[in-house]
Backbone as ProteinMPNN parsed JSONL, in Angstrom:
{"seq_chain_A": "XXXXXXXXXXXXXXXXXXXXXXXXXXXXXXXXXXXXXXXXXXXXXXXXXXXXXXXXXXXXXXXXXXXXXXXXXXXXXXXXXXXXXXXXXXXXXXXXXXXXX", "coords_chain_A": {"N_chain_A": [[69.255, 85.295, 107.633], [71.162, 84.238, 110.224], [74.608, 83.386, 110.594], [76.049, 83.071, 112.603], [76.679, 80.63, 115.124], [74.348, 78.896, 117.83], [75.919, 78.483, 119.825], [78.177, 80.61, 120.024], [76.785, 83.161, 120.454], [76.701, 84.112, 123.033], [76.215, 84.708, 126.855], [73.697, 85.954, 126.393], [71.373, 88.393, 127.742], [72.031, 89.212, 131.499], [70.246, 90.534, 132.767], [67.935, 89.331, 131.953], [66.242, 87.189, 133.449], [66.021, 88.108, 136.584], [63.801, 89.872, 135.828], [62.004, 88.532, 135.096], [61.511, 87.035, 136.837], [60.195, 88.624, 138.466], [58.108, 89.98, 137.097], [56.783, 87.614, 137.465], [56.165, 86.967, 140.074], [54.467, 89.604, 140.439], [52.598, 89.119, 139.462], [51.721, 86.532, 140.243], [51.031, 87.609, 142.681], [49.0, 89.268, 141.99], [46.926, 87.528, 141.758], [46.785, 86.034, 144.056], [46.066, 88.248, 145.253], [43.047, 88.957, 144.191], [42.086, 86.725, 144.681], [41.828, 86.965, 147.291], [39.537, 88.496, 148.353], [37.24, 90.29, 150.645], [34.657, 90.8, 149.727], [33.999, 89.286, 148.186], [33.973, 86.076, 149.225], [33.461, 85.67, 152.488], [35.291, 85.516, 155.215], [37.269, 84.109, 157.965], [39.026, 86.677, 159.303], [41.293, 86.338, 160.108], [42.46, 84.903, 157.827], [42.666, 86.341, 155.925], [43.288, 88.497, 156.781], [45.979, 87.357, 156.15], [46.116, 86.386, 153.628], [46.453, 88.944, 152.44], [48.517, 90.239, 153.381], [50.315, 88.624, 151.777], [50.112, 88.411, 149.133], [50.599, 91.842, 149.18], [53.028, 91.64, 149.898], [54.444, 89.668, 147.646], [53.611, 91.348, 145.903], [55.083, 93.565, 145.98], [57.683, 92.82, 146.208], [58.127, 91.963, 143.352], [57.899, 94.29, 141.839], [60.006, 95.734, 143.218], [62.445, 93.98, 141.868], [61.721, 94.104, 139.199], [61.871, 96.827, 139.066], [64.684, 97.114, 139.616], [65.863, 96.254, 137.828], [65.092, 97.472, 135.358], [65.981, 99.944, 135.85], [68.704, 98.43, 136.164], [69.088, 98.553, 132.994], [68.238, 101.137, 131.866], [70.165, 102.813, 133.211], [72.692, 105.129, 134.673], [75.527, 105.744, 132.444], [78.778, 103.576, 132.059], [81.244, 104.008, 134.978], [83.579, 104.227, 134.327], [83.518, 106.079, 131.665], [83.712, 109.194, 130.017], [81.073, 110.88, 130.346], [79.307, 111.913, 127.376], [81.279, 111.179, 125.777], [80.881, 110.01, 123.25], [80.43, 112.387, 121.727], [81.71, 114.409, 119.448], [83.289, 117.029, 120.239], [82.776, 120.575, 119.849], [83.475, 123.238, 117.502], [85.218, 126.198, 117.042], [83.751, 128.094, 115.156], [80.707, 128.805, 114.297], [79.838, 128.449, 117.11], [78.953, 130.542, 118.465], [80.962, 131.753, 120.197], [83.526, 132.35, 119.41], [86.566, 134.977, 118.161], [85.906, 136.269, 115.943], [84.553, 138.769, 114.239]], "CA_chain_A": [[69.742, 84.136, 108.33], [72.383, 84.652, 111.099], [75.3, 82.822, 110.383], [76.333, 82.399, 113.911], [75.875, 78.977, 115.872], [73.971, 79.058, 119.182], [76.944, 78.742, 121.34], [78.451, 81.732, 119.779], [75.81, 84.195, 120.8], [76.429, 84.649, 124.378], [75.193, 84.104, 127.404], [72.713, 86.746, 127.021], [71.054, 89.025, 128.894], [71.771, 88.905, 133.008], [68.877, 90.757, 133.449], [66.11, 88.876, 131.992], [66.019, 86.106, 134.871], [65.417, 88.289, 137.741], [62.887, 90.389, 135.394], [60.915, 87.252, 134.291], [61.444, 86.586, 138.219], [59.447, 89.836, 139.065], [56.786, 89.877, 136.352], [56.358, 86.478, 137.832], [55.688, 87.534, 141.436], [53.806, 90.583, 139.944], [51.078, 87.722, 138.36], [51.046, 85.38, 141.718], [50.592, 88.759, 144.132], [47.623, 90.086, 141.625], [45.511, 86.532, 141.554], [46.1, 86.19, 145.073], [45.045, 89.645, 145.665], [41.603, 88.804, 143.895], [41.16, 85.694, 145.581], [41.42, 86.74, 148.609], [39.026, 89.925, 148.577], [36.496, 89.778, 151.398], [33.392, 91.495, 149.368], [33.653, 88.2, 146.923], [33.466, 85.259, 150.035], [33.24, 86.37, 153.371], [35.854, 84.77, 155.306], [37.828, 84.662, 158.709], [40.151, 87.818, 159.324], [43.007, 86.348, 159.939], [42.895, 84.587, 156.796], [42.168, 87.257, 154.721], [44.873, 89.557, 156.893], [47.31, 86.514, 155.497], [46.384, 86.993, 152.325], [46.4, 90.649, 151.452], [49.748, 90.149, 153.652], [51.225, 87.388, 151.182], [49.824, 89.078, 147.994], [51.064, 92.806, 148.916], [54.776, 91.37, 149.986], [54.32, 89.657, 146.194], [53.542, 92.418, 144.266], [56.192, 94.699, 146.508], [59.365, 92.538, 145.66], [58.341, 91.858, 141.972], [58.2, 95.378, 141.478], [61.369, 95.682, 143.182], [62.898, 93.301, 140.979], [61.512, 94.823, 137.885], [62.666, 98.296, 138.843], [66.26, 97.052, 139.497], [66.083, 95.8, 135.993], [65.016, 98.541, 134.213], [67.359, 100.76, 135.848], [70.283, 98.756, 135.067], [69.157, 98.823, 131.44], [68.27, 102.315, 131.586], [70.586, 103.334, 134.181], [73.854, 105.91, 134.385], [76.077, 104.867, 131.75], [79.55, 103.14, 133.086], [81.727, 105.672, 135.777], [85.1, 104.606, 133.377], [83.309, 107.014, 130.458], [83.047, 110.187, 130.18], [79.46, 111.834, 129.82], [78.908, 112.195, 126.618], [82.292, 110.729, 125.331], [81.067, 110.05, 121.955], [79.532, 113.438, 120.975], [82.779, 115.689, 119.312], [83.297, 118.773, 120.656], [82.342, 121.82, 118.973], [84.54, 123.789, 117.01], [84.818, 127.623, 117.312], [82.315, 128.097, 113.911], [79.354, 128.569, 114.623], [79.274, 128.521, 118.531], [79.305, 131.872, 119.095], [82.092, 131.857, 121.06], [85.434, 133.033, 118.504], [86.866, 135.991, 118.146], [85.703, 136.863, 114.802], [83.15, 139.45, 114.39]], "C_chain_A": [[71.014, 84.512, 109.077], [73.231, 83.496, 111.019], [76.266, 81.988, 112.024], [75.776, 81.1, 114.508], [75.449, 79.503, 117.029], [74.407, 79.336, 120.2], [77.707, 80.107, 121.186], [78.397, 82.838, 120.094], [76.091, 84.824, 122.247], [76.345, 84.202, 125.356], [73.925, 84.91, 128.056], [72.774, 87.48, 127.867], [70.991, 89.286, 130.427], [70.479, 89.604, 133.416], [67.374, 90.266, 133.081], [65.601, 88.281, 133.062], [64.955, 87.15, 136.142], [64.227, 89.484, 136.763], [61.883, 89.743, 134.718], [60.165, 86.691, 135.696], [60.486, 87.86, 138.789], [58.505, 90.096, 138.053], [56.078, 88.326, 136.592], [55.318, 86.545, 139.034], [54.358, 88.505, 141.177], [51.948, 89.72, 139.722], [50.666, 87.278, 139.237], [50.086, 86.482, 142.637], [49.299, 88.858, 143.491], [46.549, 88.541, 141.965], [45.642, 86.404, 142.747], [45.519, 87.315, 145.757], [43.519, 89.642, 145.558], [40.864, 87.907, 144.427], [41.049, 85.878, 146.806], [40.446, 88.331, 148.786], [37.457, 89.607, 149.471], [34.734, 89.714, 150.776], [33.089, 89.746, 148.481], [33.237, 86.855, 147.707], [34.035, 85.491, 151.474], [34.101, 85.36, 154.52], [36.379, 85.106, 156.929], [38.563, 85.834, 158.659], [41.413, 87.772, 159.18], [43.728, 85.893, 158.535], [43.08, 85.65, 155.847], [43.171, 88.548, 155.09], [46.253, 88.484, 156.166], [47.633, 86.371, 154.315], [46.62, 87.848, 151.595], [47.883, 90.31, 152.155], [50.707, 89.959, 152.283], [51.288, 88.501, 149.946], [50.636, 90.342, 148.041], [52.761, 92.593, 149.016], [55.189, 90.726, 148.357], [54.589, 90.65, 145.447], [54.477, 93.737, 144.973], [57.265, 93.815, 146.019], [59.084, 91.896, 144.439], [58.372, 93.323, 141.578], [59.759, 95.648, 142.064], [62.585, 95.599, 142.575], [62.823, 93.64, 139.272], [62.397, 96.25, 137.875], [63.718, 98.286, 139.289], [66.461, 96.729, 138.293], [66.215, 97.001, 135.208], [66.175, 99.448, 134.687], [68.875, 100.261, 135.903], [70.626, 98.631, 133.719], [69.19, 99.869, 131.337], [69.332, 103.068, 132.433], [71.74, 104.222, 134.041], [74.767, 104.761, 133.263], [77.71, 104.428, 132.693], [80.048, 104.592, 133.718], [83.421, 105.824, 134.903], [84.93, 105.609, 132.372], [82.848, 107.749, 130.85], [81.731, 110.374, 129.805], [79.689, 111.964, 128.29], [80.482, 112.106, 125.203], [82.249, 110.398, 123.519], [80.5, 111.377, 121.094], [80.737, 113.881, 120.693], [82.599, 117.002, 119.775], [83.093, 119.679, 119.508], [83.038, 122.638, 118.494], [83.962, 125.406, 117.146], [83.923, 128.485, 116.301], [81.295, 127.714, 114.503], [78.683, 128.413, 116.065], [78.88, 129.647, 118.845], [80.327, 132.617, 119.886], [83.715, 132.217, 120.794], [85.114, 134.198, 118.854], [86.522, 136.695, 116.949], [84.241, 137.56, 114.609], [83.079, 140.568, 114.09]], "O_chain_A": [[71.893, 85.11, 108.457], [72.678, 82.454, 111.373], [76.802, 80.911, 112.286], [74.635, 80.659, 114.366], [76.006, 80.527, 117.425], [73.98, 79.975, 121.162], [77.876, 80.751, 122.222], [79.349, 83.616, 120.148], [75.706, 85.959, 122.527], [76.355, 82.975, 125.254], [73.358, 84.867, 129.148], [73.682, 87.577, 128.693], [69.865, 89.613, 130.8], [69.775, 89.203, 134.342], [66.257, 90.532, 133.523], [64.607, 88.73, 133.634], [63.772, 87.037, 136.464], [63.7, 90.105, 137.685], [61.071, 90.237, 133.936], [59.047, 86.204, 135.863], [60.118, 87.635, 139.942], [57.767, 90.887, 138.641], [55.055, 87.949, 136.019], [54.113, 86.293, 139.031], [53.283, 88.181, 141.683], [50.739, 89.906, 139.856], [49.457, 87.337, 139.46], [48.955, 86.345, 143.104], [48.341, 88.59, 144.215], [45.418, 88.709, 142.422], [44.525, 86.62, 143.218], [44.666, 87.296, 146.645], [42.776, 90.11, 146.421], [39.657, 87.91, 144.67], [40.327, 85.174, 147.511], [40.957, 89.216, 149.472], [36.642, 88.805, 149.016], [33.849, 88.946, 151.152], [31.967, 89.272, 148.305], [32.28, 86.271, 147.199], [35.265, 85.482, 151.527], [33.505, 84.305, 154.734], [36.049, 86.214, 157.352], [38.8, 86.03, 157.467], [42.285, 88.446, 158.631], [44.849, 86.179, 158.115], [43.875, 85.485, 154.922], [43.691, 89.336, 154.3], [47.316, 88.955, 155.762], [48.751, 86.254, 153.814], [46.932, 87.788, 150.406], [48.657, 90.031, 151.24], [51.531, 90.754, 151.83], [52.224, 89.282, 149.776], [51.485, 90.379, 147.149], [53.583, 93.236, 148.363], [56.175, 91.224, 147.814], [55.465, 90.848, 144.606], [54.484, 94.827, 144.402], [57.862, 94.404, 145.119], [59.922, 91.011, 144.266], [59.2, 93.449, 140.676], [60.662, 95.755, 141.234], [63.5, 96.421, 142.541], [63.675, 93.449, 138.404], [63.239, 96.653, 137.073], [64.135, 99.415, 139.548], [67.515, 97.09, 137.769], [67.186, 97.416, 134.576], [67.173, 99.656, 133.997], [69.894, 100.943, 135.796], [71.748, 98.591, 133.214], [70.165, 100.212, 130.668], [69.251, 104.274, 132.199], [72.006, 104.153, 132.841], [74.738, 103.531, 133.223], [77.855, 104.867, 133.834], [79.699, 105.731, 133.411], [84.163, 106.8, 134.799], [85.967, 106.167, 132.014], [81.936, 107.732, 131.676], [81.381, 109.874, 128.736], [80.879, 112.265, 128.201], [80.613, 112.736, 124.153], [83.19, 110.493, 122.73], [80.189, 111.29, 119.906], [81.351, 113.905, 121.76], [81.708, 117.823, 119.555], [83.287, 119.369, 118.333], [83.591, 123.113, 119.486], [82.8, 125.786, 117.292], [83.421, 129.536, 116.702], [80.995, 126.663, 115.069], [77.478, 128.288, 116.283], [78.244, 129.601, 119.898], [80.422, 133.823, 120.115], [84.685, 132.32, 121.546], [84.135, 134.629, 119.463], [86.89, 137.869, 116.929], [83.133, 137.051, 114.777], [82.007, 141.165, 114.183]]}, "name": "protein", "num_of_chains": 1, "seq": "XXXXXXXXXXXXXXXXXXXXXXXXXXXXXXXXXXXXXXXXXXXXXXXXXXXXXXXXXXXXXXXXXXXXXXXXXXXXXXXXXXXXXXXXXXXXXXXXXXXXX"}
């Protein structure tokens, strides 16, 4: 049981939104992708250029949106820390690198 109250917590994640917002898009682009496929009902051109249009601009800026997400979850860590700031340095044992030998 987490002892914390609701308001406590945060305000969360900033990146779920626009990654809920691009697995959203992702969903609309694919069903209109399927509905509009000519082999399934045989249709004007232009419509069917307006749909693969609509659909591929869909499923191009939800991916977008997804892969700005992930890379600023996964992304460089901040530029104030050093690289690898929490690993200790290595002492002259055992590197190979003393004078003793």
């Amino acid at each position: 049981m987490n002892p914390k109250t609701y308001a406590s917590h945060g305000a969360g994640d900033p990146g779920a939104v626009p990654a809920a917002l691009g697995l959203g898009l992702l969903a609309v682009g694919g069903w209109l992708l399927t509905t509009a496929r000519p082999w399934q009902k045989p249709g004007h051109p232009l419509v069917l250029g307006l749909g693969w249009t609509a659909s591929g601009a869909l499923l191009v800026c939800g991916l977008v949106l997804l892969a700005r997400c992930v890379r600023t979850v996964h992304g460089r860590p901040d530029p104030g820390r050093a690289p690898g700031a929490d690993v200790p340095a290595p002492t002259e044992a055992g590197t190979g690198t003393g004078t003793d030998g």
